[in-house]
C-alpha positions in Angstrom: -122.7 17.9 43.0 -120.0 15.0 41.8 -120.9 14.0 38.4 -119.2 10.3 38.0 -116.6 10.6 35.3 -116.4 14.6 35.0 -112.4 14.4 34.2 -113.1 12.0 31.2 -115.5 14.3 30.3 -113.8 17.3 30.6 -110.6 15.5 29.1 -112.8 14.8 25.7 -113.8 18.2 25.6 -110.4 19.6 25.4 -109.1 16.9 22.9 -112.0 18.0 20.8 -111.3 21.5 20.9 -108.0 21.5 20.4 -108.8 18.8 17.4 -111.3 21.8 15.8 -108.7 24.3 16.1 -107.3 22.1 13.3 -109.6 24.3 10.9 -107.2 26.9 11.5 -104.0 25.5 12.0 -103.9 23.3 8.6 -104.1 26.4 7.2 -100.8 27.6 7.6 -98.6 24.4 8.0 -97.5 22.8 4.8 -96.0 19.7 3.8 -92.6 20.8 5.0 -93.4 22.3 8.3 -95.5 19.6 8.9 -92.4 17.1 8.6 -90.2 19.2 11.3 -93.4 19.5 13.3 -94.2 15.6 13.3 -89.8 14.9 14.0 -90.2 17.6 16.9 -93.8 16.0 17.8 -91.9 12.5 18.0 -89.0 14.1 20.6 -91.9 15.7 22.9 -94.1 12.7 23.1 -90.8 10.4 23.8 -89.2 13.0 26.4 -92.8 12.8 28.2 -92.6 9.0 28.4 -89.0 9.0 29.8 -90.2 11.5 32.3 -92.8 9.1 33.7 -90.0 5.8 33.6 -88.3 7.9 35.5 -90.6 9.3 38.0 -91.9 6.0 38.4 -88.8 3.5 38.7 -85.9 5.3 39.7 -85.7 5.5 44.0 -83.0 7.0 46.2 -81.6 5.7 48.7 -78.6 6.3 50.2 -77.9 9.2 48.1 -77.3 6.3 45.3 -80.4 5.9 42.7 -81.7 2.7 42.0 -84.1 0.9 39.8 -87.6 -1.0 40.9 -90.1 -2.9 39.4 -87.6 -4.1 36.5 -88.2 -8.0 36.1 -91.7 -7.4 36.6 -91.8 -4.7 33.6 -90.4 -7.1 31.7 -92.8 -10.2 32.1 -95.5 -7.8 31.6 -94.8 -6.2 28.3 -93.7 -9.7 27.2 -96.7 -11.5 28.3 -99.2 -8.2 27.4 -97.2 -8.1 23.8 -98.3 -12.3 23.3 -101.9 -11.3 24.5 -102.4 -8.1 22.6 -100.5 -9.9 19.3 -102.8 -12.8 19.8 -105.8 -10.3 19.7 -104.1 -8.5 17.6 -105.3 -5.2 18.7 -102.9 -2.9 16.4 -104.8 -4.3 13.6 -108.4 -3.8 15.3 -107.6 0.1 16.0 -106.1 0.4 12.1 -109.5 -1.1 11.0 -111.5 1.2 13.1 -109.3 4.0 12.2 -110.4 3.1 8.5 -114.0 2.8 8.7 -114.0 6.4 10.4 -111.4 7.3 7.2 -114.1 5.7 4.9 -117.1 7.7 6.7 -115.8 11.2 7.1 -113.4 11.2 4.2 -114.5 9.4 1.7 -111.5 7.3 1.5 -109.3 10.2 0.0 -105.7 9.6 -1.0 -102.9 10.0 1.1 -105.4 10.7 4.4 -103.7 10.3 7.3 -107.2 9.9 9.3 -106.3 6.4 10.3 -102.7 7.1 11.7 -104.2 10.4 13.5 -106.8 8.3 14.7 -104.4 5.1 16.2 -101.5 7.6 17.4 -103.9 10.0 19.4 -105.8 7.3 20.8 -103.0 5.3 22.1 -101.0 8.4 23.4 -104.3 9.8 25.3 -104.5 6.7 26.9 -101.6 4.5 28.2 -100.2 6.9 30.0 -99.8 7.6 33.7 -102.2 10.5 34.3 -104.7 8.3 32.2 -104.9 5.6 34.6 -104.0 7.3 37.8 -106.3 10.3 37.2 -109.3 7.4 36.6 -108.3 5.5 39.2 -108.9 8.9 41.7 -111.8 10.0 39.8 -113.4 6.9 40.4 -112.2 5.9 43.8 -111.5 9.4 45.8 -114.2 11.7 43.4 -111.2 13.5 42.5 -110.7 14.5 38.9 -107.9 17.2 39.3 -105.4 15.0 37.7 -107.7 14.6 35.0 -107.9 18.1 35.0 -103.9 18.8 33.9 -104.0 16.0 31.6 -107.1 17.8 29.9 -104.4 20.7 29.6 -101.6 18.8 28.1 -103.9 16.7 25.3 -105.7 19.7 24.3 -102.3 21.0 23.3 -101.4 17.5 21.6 -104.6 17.6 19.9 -103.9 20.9 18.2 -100.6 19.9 17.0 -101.4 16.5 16.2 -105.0 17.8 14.2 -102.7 19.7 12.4 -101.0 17.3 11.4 -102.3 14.1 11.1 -106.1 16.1 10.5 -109.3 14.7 11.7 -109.0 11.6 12.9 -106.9 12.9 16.6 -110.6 14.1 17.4 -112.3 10.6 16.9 -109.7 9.5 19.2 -111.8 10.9 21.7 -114.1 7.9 21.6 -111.5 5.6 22.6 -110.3 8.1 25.2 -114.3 7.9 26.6 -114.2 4.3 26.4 -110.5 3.5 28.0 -110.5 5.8 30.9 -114.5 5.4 31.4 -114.2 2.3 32.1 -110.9 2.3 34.4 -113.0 5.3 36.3 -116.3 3.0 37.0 -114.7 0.0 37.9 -112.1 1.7 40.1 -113.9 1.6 43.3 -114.5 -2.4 42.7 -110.5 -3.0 42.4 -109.9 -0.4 44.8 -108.7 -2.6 47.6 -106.4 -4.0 45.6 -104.7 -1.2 44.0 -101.7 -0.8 46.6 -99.6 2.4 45.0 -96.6 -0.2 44.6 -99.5 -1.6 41.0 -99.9 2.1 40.5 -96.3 2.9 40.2 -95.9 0.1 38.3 -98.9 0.2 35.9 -97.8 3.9 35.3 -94.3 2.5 34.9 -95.0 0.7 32.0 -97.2 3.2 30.1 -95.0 5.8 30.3 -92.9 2.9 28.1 -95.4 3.0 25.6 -95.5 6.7 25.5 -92.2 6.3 24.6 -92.3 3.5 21.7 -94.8 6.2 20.3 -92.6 8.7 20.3 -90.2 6.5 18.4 -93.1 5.9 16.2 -93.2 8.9 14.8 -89.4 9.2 13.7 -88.2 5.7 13.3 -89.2 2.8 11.5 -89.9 0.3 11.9 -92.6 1.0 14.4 -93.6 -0.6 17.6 -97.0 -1.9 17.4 -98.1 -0.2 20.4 -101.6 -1.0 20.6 -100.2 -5.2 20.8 -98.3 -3.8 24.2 -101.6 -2.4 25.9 -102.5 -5.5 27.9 -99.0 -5.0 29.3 -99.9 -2.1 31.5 -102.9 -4.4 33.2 -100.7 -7.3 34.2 -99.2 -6.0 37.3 -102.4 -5.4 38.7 -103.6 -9.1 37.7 -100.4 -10.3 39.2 -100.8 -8.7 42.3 -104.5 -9.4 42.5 -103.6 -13.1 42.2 -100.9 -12.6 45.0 -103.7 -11.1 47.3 -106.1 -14.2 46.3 -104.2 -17.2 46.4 -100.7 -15.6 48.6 
């Protein structure tokens, strides 16, 4: 029988586990193994991002490769950045990063909960497989892509527990939330998901990926969590195109 939301469940699960195997691995990684680890960390989350611009917006035709979806990707993370800015949603994630700090660590010094928190929540969601696999589990009952994207964030969440510590496994809240959500209200903006706003919804998360890997080198950072609104507007553009074209 079909349980409604299984791959968001099953994705949890794995960030979770791979978060407790934190116990373990903060054990034997010190300060500076920790620092190549997060530099390397930063490369693999960034070359995972590129991967997906790539898949996503580069065609061939012709034998010749050619971009797509360009002036669109840019009105979206320009009007998504004013939205999310004007929400100011980076802020709203820190804070709720902080009262979980506050809660389970007694506001120790020098905790990274909060940053483990906002980078595992953000990277577990804006991405590709995130919205795509919700979008199948909740349309077609078809959570395999879940499935492989419970895989790779398990694996994340071991190295990023390690880390950053605790706070990656309270990211699985916002993971239940984000792709809950996009899985039960999938078959209600089904007709209007044409693979042309998939591609291009993907398209721009995989960009985010990327600032986050960029995050985790360079400074100073992209507020991310400002740019999520930006992965939703080619899907309200398009809907408005279907409604009013």
């Amino acid at each position: 029988m079909y349980i409604v939301g299984i791959g968001t469940i099953v994705n949890v699960l794995a960030v979770v586990a791979g978060s407790l195997l934190d116990l373990f691995c903060k054990k034997i990684i010190n300060d500076k193994l920790r620092e190549g680890v997060m530099s390397a960390l930063g490369l693999a989350v960034f070359t995972i991002g590129l991967s997906g611009v790539v898949t996503n917006s580069i065609t061939v035709s012709e034998n010749a490769l050619s971009s797509q979806f360009t002036l669109l990707m840019i009105l979206s993370i320009a009007i998504g950045s004013l939205i999310g800015t004007l929400i100011d949603i980076e802020k709203r994630l820190d804070d709720l990063g902080n009262f979980f700090q506050r809660k389970f660590t007694k506001n120790e010094t020098g905790s990274t909960f909060a940053q483990g928190f906002v980078s595992a929540s953000l990277l577990f969601c804006v991405g590709s497989m995130a919205i795509v696999g919700s979008l199948n589990d909740g349309i077609s009952h078809d959570p395999n892509i879940l499935y492989a994207k419970s895989i790779l964030d398990g694996i994340m969440a071991i190295v990023f527990a390690s880390t950053l510590g605790v706070g990656t496994m309270m990211s699985c809240l916002t993971l239940v939330v984000y792709q809950g959500s996009i899985t039960l209200c999938a078959s209600l903006v089904a007709p209007y998901l044409t693979d042309a706003v998939i591609a291009q919804m993907g398209f721009i998360g995989n960009i985010l990926i990327m600032a986050i890997g960029f995050n985790f080198v360079y400074k100073p950072k992209f507020k991310v969590g400002n740019m999520l609104p930006a992965v939703f507007i080619p899907f309200i553009y398009y809907l408005f195109q279907a409604l009013f074209a």
